[in-house]
C-alpha positions as CSV (number, residue, x, y, z in Angstrom):
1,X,39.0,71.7,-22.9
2,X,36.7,74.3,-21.6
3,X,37.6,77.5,-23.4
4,X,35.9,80.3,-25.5
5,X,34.0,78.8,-28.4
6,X,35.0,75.3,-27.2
7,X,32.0,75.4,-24.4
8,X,29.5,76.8,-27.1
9,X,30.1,74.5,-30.3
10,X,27.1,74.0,-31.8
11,X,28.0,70.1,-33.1
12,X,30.8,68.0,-32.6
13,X,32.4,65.9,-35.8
14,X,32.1,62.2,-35.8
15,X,36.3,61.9,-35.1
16,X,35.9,63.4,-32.2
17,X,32.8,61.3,-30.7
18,X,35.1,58.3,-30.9
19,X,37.1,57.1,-27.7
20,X,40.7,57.7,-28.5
21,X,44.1,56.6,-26.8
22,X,44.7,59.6,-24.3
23,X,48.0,61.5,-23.9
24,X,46.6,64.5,-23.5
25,X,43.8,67.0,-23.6
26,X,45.2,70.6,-24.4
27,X,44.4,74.1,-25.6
28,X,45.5,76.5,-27.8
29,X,48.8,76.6,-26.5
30,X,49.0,80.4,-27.2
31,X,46.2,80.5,-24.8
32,X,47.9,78.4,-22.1
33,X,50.9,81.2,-22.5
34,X,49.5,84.3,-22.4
35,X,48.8,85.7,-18.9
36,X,50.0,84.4,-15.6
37,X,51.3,81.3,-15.2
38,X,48.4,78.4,-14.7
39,X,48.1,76.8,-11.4
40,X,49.6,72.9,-11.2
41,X,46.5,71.0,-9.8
42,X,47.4,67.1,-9.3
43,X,44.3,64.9,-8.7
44,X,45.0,60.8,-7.6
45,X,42.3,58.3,-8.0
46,X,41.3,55.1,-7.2
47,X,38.2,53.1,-8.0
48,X,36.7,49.5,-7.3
49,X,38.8,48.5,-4.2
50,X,36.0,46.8,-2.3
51,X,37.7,46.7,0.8
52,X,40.9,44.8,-0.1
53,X,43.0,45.5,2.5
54,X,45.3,42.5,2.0
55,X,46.9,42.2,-1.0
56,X,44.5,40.5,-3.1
57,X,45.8,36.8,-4.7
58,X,45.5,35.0,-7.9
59,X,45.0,36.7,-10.8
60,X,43.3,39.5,-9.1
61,X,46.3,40.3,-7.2
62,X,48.7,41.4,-10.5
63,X,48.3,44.0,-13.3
64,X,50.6,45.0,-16.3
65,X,52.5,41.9,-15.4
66,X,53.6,43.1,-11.9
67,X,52.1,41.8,-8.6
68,X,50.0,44.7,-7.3
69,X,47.5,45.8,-4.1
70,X,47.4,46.4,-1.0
71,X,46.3,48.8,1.6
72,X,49.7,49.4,3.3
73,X,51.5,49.7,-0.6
74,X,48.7,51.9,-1.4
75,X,49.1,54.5,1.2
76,X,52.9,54.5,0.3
77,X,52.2,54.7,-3.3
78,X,49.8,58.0,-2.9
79,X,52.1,59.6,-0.6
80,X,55.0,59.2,-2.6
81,X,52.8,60.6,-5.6
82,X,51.5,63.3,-3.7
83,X,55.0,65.0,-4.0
84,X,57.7,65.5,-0.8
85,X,57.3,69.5,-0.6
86,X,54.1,71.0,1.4
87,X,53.6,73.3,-1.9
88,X,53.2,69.8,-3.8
89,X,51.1,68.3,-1.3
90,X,48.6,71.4,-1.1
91,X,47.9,71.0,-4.9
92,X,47.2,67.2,-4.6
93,X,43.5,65.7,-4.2
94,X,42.6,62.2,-3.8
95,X,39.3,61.4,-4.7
96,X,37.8,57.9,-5.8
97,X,34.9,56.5,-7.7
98,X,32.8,54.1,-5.9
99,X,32.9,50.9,-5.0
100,X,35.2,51.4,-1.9
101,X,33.2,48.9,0.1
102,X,31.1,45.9,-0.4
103,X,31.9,42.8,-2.1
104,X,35.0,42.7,0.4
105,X,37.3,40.1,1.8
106,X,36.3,39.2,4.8
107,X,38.9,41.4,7.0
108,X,36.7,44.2,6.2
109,X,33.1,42.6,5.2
110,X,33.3,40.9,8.7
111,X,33.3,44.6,10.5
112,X,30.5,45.6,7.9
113,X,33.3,47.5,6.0
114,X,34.3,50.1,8.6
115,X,37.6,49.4,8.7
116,X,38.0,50.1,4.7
117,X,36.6,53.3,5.6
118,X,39.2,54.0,8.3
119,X,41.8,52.9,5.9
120,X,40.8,55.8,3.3
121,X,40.8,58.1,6.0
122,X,44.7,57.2,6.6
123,X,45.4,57.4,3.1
124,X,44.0,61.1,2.5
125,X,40.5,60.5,0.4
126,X,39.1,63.6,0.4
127,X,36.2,63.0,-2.3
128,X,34.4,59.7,-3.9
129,X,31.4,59.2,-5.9
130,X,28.6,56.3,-4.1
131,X,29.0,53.1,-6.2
132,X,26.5,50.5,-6.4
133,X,28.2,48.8,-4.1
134,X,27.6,51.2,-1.8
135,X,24.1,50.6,-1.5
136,X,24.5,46.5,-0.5
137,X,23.9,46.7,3.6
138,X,21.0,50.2,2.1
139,X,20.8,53.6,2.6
140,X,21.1,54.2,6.7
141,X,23.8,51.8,6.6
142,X,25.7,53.7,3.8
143,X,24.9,57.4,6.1
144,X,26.6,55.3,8.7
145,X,29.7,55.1,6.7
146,X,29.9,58.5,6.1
147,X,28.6,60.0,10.1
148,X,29.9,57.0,11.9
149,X,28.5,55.1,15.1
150,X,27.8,51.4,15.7
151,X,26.1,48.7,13.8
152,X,22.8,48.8,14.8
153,X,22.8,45.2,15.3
154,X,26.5,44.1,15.7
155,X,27.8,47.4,17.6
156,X,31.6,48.3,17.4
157,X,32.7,44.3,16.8
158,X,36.5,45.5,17.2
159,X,35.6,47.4,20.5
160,X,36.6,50.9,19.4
161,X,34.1,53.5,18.1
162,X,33.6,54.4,14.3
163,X,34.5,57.4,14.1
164,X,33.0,57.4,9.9
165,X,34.2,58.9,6.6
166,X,36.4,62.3,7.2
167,X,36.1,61.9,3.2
168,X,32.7,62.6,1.3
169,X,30.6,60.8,-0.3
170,X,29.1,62.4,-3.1
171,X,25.9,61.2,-5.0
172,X,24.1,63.6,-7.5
173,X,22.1,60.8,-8.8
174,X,20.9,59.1,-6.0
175,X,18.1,60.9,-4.3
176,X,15.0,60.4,-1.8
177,X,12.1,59.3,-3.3
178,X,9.9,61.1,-0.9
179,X,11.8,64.3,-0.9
180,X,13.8,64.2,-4.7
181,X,16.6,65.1,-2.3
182,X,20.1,63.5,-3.2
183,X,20.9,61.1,-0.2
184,X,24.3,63.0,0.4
185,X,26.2,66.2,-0.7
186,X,25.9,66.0,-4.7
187,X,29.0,68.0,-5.0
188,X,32.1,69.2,-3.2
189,X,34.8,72.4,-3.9
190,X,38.4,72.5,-3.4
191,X,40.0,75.7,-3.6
192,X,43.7,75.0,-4.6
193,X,46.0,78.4,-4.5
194,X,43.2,80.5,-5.8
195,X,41.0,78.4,-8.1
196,X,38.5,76.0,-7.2
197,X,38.2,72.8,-8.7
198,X,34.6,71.0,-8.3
199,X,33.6,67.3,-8.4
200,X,30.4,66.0,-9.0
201,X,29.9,62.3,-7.8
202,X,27.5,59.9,-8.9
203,X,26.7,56.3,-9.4
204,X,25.4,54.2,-12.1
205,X,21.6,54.7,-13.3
206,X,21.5,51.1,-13.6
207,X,21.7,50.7,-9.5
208,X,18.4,49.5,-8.4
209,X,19.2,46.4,-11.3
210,X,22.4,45.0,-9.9
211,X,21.5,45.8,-6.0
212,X,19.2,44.0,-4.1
213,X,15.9,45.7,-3.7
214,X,16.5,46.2,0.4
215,X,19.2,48.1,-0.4
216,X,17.7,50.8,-2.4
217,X,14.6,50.7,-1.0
218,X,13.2,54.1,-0.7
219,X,15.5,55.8,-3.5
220,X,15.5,56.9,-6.8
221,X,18.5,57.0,-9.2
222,X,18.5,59.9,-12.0
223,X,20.8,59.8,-15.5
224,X,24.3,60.0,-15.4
225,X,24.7,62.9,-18.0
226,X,21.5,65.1,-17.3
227,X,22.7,65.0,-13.5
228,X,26.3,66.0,-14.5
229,X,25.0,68.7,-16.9
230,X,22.9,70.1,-13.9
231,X,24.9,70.4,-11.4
232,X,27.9,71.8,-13.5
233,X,25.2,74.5,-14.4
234,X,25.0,74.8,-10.2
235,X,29.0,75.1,-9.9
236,X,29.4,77.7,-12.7
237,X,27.1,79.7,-11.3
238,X,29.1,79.4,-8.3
239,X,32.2,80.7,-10.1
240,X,33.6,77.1,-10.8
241,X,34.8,76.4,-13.8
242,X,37.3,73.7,-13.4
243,X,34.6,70.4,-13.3
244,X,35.3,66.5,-12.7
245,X,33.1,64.1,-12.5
246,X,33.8,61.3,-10.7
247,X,31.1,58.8,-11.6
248,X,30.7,54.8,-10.8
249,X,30.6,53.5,-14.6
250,X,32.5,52.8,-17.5
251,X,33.6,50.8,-20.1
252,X,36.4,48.1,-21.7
253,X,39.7,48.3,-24.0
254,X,40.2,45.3,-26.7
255,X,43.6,44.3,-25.8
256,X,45.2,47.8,-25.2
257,X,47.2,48.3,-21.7
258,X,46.8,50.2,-19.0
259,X,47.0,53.5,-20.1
260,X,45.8,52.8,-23.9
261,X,42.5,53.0,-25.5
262,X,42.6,50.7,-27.7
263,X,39.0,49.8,-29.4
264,X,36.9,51.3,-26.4
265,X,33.1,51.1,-25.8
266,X,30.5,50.9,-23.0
267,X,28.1,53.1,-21.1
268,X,31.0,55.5,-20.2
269,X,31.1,56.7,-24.2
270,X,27.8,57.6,-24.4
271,X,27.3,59.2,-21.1
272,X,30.5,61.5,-21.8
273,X,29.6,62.5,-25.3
274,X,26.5,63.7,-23.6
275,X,28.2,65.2,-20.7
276,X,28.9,69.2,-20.7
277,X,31.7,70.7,-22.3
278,X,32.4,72.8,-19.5
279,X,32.8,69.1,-17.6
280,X,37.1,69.0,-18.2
281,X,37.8,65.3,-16.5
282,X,35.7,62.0,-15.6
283,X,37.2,59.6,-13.0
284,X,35.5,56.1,-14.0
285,X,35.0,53.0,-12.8
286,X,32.5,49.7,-12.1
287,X,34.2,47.6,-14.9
288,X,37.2,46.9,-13.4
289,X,39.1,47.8,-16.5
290,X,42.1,50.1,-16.9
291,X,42.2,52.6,-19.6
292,X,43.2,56.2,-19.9
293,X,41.0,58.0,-23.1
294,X,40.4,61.1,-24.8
295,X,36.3,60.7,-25.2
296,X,34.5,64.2,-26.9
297,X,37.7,66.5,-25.6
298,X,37.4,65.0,-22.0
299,X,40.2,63.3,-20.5
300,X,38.6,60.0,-18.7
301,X,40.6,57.3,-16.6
302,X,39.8,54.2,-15.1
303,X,42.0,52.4,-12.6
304,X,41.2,48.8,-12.8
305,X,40.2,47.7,-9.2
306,X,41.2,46.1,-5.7
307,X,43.9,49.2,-5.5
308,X,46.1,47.8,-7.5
309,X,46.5,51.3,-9.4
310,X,46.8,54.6,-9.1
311,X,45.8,57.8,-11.5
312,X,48.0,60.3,-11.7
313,X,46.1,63.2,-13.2
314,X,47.9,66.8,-13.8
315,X,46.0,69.7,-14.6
316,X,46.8,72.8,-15.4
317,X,44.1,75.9,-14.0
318,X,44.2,79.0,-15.9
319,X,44.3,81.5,-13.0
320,X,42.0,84.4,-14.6
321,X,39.2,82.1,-15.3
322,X,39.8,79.3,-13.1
323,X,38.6,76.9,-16.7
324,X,41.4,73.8,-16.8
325,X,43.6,74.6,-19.6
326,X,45.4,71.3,-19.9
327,X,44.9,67.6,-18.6
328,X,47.2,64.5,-18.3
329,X,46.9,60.8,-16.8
330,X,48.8,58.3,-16.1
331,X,48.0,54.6,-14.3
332,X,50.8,53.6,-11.8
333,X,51.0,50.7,-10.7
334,X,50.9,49.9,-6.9
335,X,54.0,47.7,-6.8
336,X,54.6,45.7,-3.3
337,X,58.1,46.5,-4.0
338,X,58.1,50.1,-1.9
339,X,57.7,50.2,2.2
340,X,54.7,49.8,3.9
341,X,52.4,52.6,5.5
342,X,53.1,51.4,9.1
343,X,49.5,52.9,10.1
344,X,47.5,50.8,7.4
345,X,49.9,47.7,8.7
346,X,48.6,48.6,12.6
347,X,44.9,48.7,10.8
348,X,44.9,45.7,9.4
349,X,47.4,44.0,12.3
350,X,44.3,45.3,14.9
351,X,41.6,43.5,12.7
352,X,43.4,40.5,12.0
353,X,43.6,40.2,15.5
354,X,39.7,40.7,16.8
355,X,38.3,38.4,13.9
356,X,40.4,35.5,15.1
357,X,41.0,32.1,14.0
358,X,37.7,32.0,12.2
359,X,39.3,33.0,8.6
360,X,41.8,30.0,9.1
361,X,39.5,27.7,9.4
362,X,40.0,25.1,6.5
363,X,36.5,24.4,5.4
364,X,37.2,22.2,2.2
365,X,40.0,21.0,0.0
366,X,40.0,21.1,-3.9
367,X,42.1,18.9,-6.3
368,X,42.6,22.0,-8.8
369,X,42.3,25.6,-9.2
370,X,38.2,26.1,-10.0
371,X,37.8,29.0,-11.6
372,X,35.0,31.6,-12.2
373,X,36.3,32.2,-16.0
374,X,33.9,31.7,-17.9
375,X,33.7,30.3,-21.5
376,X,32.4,31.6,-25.0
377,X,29.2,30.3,-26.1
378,X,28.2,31.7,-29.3
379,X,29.1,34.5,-31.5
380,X,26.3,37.2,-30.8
381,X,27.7,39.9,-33.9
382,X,30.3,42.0,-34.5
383,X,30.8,45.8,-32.6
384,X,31.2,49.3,-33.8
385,X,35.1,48.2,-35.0
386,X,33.8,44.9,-36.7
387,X,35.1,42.6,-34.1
388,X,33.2,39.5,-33.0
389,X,31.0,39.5,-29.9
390,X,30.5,37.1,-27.6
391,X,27.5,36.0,-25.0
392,X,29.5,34.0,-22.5
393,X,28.5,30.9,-20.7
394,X,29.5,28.7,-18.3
395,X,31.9,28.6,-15.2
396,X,33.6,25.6,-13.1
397,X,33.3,27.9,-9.7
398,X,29.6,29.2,-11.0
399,X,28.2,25.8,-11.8
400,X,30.0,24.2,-8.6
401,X,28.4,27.1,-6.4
402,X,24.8,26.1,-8.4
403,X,25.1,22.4,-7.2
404,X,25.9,23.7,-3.5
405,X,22.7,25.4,-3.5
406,X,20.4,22.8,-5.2
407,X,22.3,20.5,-2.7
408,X,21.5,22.9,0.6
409,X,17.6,23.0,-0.8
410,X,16.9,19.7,-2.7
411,X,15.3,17.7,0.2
412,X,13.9,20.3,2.8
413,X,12.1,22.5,-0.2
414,X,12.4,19.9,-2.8
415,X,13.9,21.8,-5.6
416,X,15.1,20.5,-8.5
417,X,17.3,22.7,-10.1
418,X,19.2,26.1,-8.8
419,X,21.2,29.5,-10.8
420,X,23.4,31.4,-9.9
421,X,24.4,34.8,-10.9
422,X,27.8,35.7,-12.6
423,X,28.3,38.8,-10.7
424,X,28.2,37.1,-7.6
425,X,31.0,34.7,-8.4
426,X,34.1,37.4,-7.0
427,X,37.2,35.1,-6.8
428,X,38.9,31.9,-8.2
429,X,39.3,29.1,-5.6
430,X,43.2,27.7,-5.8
431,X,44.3,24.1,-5.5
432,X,44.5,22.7,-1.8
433,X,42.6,23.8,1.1
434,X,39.9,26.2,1.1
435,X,39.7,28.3,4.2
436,X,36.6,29.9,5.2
437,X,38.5,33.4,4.3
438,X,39.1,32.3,0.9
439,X,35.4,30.9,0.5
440,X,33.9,34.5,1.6
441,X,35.9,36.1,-1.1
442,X,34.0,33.7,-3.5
443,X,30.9,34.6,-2.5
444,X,30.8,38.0,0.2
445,X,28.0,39.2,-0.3
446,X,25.2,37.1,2.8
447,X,22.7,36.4,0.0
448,X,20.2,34.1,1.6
449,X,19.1,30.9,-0.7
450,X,15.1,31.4,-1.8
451,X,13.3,28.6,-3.1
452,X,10.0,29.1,-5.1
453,X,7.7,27.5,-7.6
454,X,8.3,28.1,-11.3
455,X,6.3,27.0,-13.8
456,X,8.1,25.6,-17.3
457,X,7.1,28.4,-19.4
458,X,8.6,30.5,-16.5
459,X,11.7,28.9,-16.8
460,X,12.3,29.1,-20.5
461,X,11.2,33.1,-20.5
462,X,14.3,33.3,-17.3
463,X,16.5,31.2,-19.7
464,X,15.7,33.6,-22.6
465,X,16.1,36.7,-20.2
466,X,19.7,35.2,-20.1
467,X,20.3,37.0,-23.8
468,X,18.2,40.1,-23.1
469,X,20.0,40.9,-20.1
470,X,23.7,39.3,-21.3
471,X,24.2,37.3,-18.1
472,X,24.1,33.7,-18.6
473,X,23.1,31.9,-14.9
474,X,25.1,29.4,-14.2
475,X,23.0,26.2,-13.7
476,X,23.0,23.2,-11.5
477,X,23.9,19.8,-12.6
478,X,20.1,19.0,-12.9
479,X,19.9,21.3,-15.9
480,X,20.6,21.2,-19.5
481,X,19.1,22.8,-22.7
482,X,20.2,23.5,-26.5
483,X,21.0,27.5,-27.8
484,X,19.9,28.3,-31.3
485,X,23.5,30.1,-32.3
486,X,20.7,31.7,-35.5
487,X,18.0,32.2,-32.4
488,X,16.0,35.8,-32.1
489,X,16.9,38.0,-28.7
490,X,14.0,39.5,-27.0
491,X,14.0,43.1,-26.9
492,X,14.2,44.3,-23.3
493,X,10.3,45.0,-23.5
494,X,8.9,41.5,-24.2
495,X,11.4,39.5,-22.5
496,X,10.1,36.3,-23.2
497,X,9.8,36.7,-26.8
498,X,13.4,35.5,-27.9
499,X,14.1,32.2,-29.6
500,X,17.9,31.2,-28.8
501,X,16.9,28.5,-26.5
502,X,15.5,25.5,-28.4
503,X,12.1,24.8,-27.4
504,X,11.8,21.0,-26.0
505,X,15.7,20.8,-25.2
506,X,15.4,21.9,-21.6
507,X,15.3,19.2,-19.0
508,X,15.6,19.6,-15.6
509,X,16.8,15.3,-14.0
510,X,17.1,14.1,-17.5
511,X,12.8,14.6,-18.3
512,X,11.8,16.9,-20.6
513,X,10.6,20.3,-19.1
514,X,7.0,21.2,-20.1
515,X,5.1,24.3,-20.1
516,X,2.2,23.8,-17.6
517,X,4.4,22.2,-15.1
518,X,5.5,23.5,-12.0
519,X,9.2,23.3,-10.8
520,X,10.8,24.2,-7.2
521,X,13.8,26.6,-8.3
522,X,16.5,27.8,-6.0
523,X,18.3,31.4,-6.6
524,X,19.8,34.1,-4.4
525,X,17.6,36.6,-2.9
526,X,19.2,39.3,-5.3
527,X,17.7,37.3,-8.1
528,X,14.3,36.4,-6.7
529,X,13.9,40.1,-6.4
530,X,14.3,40.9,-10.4
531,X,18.2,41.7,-10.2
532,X,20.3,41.8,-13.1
533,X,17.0,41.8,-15.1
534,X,15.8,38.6,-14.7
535,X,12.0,40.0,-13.7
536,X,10.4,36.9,-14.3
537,X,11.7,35.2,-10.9
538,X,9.5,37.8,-8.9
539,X,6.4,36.3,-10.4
540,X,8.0,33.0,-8.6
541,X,5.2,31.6,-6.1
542,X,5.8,29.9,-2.6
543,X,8.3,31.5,-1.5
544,X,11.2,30.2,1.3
545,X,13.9,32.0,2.1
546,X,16.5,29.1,3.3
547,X,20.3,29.7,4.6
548,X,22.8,32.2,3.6
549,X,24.7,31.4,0.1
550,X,28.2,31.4,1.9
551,X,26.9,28.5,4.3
552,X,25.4,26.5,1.8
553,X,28.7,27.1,-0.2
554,X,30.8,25.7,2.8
555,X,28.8,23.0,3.7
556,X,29.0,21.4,0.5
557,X,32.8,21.9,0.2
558,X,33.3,20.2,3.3
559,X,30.9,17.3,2.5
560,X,31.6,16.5,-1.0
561,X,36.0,17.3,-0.2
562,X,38.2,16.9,-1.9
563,X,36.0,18.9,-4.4
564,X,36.6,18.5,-8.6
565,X,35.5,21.6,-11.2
566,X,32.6,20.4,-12.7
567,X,32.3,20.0,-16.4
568,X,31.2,22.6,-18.7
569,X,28.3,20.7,-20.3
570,X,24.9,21.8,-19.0
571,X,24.6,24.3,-21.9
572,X,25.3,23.0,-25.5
573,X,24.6,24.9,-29.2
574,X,22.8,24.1,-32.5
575,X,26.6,23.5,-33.9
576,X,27.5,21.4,-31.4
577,X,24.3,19.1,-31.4
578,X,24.6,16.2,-33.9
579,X,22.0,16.2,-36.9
580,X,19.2,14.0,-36.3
């Protein structure tokens, strides 16, 4: 941790620039003895719950085996951690890392997410980082969170007023364009019995790529571990020594549980071996994963999503320098087994009631479970511990929600063929009825359906973009084309420059699709705008921005009921093609 020497190293060895399984990071325990005795500090954190109040279903709704989530087992499970004497209580803070909001059920997405905010309030948030997330509805919208008052457009839909965040939001890397201003506090203190602990919050670099372009119009997002180092620089010189970072990015385990390690990677490695030594603890998040690691001396957590964890971190605060001298974590799970908070019940009893019967309403039935798993398509390499890698492909719930929007488009704007994004594919649909509930959770995110002209060389670069960007779209029925499996990816400069799909294999209604042609396409608005990488769509031309995703989604589950997963056979391989 931050001590003498440790803070001034002049290199680190290569063991410990690997992600390790975490118990914990410690001192020279002569150090931790000598002088008074160091102050308990216990920190609880949460990240990902995009507004699942309700305990979330399917396979979202259970971790480590145990069913897991929701708001009102959540509030219990934090109190209950936060100790039962005041002395306890004092030294707890609950902070989070992004991704409170957006992408919600519709219980909260229906109120534009206030009452998730209200719902942290009860449980005792005092700090989060923004998450990308965060920046769906843009930035007023997200100020509104935090100060409160009406929708501008909608008002106070549950007829009470929003009172706002009495949490912070924190984002160091999210600034003003025009001013180079962060758009909120980039940092809070906590003084616990003496010391002060500081948190720096911040969101992924990578924002303005996975957002839509309304959303963070007019911002500018900085790097995660420049930002950290500069504003830890800030809180030393402030007399704070104890740092966390609670940033909206991570990584993923290979098989471990969910307080293992086991063969990490991602962004989060990188960014933390470039963080600070004087930077003791990051709180993760954005992948949804669970993991508790030991990255560069740093203690960093993760815990999974939808609140159906909690991290229990203890520190330990040397008194005379107020550096941490110790750190421990440990994911619990948020078990339905304990009482519920009967304030989050009256929340979520008070919404229920003023969004009415519209959630009930069975829009569709399905003869299976239609799932947004999606399949392997090809082995891409190996990673850093000589495992294989794989770009994945296809989904029934992606390519059904494809067909809904070719259907919704193919005979007012004449397209021919529609994607989809995996990211916006948030839920499985179960056998039986489909309520209008369960088909927001699919897709929650009022995406409106833009049709444009593409030509065929267009289509095969956005195709080859697939590889550069590692999202596959999921395709309408209309669409099918060949992958080398030995094909060239495009480095992310020339995009179209990549060779894994087989020229003259794409066809689009069984007819070959040529270069010089011109095609009416149907995407999201998120991708027509570049998200996720996939620039080539904004050179799309004539441009009509059609209905919103969810209704198109409905309307075709009610029409074509009871509804079937579609086969997973609009993209083949070079080894699964016959020889000529």
């Amino acid at each position: 941790m931050s001590v003498p020497g440790m803070r001034r190293r002049a290199a680190v060895g290569l063991a410990a620039l690997a992600a390790t399984a975490f118990t914990a990071v410690a001192v020279n325990p002569n150090q931790a003895e000598a002088g008074p005795k160091p102050v308990d500090v216990k920190l609880l954190a949460i990240n990902d719950f995009h507004g699942n109040l309700e305990p979330p279903t399917g396979s979202s709704g259970s971790i480590d085996g145990k069913l897991a989530g929701g708001a009102e087992y959540l509030a219990t499970q934090l109190n209950m951690l936060r100790g039962t004497t005041e002395e306890e209580r004092e030294r707890t803070i609950t902070v989070a890392a992004g991704d409170l909001i957006g992408a919600s059920p519709l219980l909260s997405a229906a109120f534009h997410d206030e009452p998730t905010i209200e719902e942290m309030n009860l449980a005792g948030l005092e700090f989060t980082s923004v998450g990308n997330h965060e920046f769906d509805e843009g930035a007023a919208e997200l100020l509104r969170m935090q100060n409160g008052g009406c929708h501008p457009v909608d008002g106070c839909a549950d007829g009470t007023p929003f009172e706002g965040a009495k949490f912070q939001y924190l984002s160091a890397n999210a600034f003003k364009t025009a001013t180079g201003k962060p758009l909120l506090p980039p940092y809070g203190i906590k003084k616990v019995d003496g010391v002060k602990i500081g948190f720096i919050g911040m969101t992924l670099e990578g924002t303005p790529q996975i957002v839509s372009q309304q959303g963070v119009a007019g911002l500018s997002f900085a790097d995660e571990a420049d930002t950290a180092n500069k504003y830890a620089r800030i809180l030393r010189a402030q007399g704070v020594q104890a740092i966390v970072v609670l940033l909206h990015e991570g990584g993923v385990q290979n098989g471990g549980g969910i307080n293992d390690c086991t063969g990490f990677s991602g962004p989060i490695v990188d960014i933390a071996n470039r963080m600070d030594p004087s930077i003791d603890v990051i709180v993760s998040g954005h992948t949804h994963a669970a993991y508790n690691c030991n990255i560069n001396g740093k203690l960093v957590t993760s815990a999974s999503s939808f609140g159906r964890l909690v991290t229990d971190i203890d520190l330990k605060v040397d008194r005379r320098s107020g550096d941490i001298v110790s750190a421990s974590a440990n994911n619990v799970v948020v078990t339905r087994d304990v009482p519920k908070d009967p304030a989050s019940t009256e929340l979520i009893t008070r919404y229920k009631t003023a969004l009415g019967p519209v959630s009930d309403k069975v829009v569709g039935e399905t003869t299976g479970a239609i799932t947004k798993t999606q399949e392997n398509l090809y082995q891409t390499g190996v990673d850093v511990n000589g495992k294989p890698t794989y770009q994945t492909g296809e989904s029934p719930l992606g390519n059904l929600i494809a067909d809904a929007q070719l259907a919704a488009t193919d005979n007012e704007q004449n397209a021919v063929a529609a994607f989809m994004n995996p990211g916006g594919v948030r839920a499985d649909l179960d056998a039986g009825p489909v309520t209008y509930a369960e088909a927001f959770t699919v897709q929650p995110f009022a995406n409106n359906l833009v049709t444009l002209d593409l030509t065929g060389a267009q289509l095969y670069c956005l195709l080859e973009q697939q590889f550069t960007t590692t999202k596959v779209l999921y395709a309408s029925s209309t669409v099918h084309y060949v992958v080398d499996v030995n094909g060239t990816t495009a480095p992310a400069g020339t995009p179209c420059s990549g060779t894994r799909v087989v020229r003259g294999s794409l066809t689009i209604n069984g007819a070959p699709v040529t270069d010089t042609a011109t095609y009416r396409v149907t995407v999201n608005n998120f991708l027509s705008g570049g998200g996720d990488g996939f620039s080539v769509l904004t050179g799309g031309t004539n441009a009509v921005t059609g209905l919103i995703d969810l209704d198109a989604f409905t309307a075709y589950l009610t029409e074509k009921s009871p509804v079937s997963a579609p086969a997973l056979d609009r993209i083949q391989t070079t080894a699964e093609v016959p020889a000529a």
